[in-house]
C-alpha positions as CSV (number, residue, x, y, z in Angstrom):
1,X,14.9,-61.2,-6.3
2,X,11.8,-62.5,-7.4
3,X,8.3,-62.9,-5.9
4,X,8.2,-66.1,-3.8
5,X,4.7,-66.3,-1.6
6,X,2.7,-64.4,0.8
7,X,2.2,-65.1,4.5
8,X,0.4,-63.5,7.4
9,X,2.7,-62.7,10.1
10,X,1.9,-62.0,13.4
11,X,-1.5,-62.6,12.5
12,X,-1.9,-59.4,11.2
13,X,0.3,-58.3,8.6
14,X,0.2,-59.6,4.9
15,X,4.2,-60.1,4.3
16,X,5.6,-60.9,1.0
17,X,9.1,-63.3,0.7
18,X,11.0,-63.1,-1.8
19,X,13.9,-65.9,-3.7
20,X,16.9,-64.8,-4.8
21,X,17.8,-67.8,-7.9
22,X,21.6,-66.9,-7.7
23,X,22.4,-66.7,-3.9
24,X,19.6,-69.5,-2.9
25,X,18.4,-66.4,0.0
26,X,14.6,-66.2,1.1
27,X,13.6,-63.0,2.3
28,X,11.0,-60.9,3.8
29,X,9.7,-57.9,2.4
30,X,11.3,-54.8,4.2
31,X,10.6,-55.6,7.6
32,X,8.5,-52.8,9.0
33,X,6.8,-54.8,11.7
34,X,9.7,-55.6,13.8
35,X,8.7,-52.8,16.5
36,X,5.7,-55.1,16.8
37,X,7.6,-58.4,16.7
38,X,10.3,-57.7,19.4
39,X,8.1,-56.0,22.0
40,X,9.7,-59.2,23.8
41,X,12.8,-59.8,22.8
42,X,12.9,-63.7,23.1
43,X,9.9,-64.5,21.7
44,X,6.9,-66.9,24.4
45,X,7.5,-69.8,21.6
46,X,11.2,-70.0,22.1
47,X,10.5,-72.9,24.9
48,X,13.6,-74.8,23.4
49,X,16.0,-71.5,24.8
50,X,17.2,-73.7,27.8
51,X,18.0,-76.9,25.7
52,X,19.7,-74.7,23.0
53,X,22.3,-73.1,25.0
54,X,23.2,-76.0,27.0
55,X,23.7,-78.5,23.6
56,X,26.0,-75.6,22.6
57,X,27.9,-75.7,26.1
58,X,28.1,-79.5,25.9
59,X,29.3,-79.3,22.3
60,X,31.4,-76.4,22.1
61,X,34.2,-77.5,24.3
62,X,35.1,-79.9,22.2
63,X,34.7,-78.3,18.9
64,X,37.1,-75.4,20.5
65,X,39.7,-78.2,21.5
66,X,39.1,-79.2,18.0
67,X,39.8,-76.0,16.0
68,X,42.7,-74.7,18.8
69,X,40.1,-71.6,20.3
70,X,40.1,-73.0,23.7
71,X,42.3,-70.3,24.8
72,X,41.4,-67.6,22.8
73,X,38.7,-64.7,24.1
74,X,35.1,-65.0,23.0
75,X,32.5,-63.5,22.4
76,X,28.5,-64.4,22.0
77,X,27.5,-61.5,19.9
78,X,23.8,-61.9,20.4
79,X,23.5,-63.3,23.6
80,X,20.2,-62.7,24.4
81,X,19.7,-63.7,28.3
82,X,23.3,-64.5,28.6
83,X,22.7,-68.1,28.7
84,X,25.5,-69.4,27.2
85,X,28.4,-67.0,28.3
86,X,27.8,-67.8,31.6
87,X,27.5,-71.0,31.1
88,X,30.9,-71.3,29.4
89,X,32.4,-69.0,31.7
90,X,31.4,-72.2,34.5
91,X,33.2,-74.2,32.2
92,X,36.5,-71.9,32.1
93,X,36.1,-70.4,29.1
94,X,37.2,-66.6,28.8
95,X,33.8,-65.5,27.3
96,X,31.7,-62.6,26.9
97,X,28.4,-61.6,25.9
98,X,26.0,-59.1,24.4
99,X,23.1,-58.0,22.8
100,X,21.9,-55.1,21.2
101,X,18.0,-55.9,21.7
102,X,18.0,-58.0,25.1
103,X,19.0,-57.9,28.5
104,X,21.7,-59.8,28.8
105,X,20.7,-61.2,32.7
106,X,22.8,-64.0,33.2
107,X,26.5,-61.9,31.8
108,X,25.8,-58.4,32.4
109,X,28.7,-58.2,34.3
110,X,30.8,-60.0,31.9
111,X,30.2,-57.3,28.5
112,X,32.8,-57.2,26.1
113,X,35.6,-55.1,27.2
114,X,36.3,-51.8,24.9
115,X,38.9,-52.6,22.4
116,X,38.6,-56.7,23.1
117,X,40.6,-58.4,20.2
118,X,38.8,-61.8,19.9
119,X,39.7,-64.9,19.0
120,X,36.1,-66.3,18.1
121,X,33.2,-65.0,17.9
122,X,29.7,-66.7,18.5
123,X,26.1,-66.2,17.0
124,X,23.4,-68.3,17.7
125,X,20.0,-68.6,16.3
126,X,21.2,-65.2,14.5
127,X,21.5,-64.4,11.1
128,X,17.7,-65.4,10.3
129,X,16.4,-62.3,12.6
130,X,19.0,-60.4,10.2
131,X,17.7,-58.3,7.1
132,X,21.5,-57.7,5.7
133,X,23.7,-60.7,7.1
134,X,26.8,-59.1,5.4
135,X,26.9,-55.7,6.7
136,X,25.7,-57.3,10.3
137,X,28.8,-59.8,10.3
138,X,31.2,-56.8,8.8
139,X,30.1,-54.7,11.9
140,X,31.0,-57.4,14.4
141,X,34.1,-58.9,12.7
142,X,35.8,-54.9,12.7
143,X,34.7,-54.2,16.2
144,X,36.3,-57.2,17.8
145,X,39.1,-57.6,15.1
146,X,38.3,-61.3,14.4
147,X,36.9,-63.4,11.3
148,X,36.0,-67.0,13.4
149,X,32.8,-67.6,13.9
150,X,30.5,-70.6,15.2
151,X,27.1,-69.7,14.3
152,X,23.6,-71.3,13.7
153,X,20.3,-71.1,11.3
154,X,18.5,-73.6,9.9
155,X,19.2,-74.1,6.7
156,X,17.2,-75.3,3.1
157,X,18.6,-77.0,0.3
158,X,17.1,-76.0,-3.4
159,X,13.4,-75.3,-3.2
160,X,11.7,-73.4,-1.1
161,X,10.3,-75.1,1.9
162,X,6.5,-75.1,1.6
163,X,4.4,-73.1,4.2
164,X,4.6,-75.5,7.1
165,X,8.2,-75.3,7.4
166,X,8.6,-74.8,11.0
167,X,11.5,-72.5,11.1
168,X,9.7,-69.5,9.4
169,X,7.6,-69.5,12.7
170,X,5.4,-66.6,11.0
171,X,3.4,-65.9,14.1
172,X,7.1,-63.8,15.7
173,X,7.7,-62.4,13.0
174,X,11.1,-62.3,14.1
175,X,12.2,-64.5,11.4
176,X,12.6,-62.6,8.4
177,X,16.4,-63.9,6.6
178,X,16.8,-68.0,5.6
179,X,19.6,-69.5,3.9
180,X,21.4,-71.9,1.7
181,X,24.7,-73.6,2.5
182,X,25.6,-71.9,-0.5
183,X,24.1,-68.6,0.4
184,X,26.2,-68.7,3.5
185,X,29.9,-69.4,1.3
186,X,28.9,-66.5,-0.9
187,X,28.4,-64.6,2.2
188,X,31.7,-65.8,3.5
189,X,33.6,-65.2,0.2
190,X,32.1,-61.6,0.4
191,X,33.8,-61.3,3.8
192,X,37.1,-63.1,2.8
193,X,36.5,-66.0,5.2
194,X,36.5,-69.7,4.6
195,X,33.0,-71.5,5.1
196,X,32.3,-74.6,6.2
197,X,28.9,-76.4,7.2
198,X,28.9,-78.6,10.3
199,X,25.5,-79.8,9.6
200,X,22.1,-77.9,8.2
201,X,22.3,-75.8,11.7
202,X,25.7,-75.3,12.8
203,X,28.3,-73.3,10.4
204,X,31.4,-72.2,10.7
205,X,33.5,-69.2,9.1
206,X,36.8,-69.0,9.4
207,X,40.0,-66.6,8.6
208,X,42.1,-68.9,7.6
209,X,41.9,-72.6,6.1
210,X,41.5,-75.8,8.8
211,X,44.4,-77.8,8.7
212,X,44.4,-81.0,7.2
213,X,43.7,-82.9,10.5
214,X,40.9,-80.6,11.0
215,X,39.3,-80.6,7.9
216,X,39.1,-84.4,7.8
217,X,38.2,-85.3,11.5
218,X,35.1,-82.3,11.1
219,X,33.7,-83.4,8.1
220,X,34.0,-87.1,8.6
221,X,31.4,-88.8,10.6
222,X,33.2,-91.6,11.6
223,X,36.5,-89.6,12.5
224,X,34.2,-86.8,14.7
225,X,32.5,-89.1,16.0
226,X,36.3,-90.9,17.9
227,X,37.6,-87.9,18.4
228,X,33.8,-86.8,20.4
229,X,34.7,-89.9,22.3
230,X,38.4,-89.3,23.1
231,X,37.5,-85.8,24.4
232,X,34.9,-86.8,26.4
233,X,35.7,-89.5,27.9
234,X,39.4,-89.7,28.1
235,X,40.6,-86.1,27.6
236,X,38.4,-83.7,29.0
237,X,39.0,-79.5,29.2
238,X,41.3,-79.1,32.3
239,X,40.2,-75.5,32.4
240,X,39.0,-74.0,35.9
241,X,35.4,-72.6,36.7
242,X,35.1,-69.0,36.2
243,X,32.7,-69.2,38.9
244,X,34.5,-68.0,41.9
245,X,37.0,-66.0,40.1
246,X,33.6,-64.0,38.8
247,X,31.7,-64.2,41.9
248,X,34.6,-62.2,43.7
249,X,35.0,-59.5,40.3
250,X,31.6,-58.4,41.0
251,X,31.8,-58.0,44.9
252,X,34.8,-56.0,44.1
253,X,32.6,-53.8,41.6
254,X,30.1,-53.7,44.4
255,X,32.6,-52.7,47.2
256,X,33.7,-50.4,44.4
257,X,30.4,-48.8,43.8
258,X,29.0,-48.8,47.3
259,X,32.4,-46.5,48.5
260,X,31.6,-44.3,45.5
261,X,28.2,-43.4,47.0
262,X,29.4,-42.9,50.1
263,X,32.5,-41.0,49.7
264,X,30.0,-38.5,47.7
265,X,27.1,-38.6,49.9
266,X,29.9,-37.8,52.4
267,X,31.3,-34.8,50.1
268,X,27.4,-33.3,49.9
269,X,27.1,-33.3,53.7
């Protein structure tokens, strides 16, 4: 990779980036400062957070319809709050969330079970806080046995953006990975999955090929945009609300736990 610029980052630390000619990847310097940059996880300047997750909830119903998912397990793989699990769990959808680096608030009850084979994984606003997207992905697709995924980062196409692109947002820090559509295919070829770009945010891999009806209605405008239209409108998920079914599973965990304590508190007396 070769020398690219330098920026201040955090407003404190000199950080060199980096431009790989081949892949089309932008890079950070080894990121040391992350211990500084994710003393809050979901950084003050994500205001967008709410807005983000529900345009995904809106928008991922029908793209699940769309690519036959709707009935699969999934799982939001870097969940942050919980956001978006729970909100697709209101809207019937057998999802699960976690998150290595935030507490997940909103699904906590609703972690991945151990051994979970998925159908489709999620990972939103991602792969940019990622230093090595390849062996990140390979951990996640082997744990939950699955190769579909619905993910998002800003793209850049050919040159580097110039300093006041918004998305390097130097003053997290937590930003330190961007890509190329074609960074992200040569990504996917290195995992043996099939890429395809929704739009400069929104990607998709997948283990096997779309079908031909797929393939044509996703990446034509004027297709998506009738079939957007006949599932809103006309066909609509029929799926029930997780919301009562999950309000009950945790009273039961809570009944659980509360006659735990005081069968032992019980045994000590």
């Amino acid at each position: 990779m070769e020398y690219a610029f330098t920026a201040k980052v955090l407003n404190a630390y000199d950080v060199d980036y980096f431009y790989c000619q081949a892949s089309g990847l932008l890079q950070t310097e080894l990121p040391y400062w992350l211990d500084h940059a994710y003393q809050n996880a979901i950084s003050d300047l994500d205001v967008g957070i709410l807005l983000r997750n529900e345009t995904n909830a809106q928008v991922l119903p029908w793209l699940l319809e769309l690519l036959e998912f709707v009935d699969k397990s999934i799982v939001d793989v870097a969940c942050g709050y919980g956001i978006l699990p729970r909100m697709l769990r209101d809207r019937g959808f057998d999802c699960y969330g976690f998150d290595k680096y935030c507490q997940n608030l909103f699904a906590k009850h609703f972690e991945p079970p151990l051994g979970l084979n998925a159908g489709l994984l999620l990972a939103f606003e991602t792969l940019e806080h990622v230093f090595d997207p390849v062996s990140f992905l390979e951990e996640v697709f082997t744990r939950f046995n699955c190769r579909n995924l619905i993910f998002s980062t800003l793209t850049f196409e050919d040159s580097i953006p110039t300093l006041d692109w918004w998305y390097y947002v130097f003053e997290t820090g937590q930003h330190i990975t961007f890509y190329q559509p074609r960074t992200l295919s040569m990504i996917a070829e290195k995992l043996g999955c099939y890429y395809l770009s929704l739009s400069p945010e929104l990607h998709l891999y997948t283990e096997k090929p779309l079908s031909f009806i797929q393939g044509n209605i996703i990446t034509s405008r004027r297709l998506l945009k009738a079939y957007t239209f006949w599932y809103n409108h006309l066909k609509r998920s029929k799926k029930m609300s997780k919301l009562s079914e999950d309000m009950s599973y945790i009273k039961r965990k809570f009944d659980s736990k509360f006659k735990n304590l005081v069968e032992n508190q019980e045994d000590t007396d």
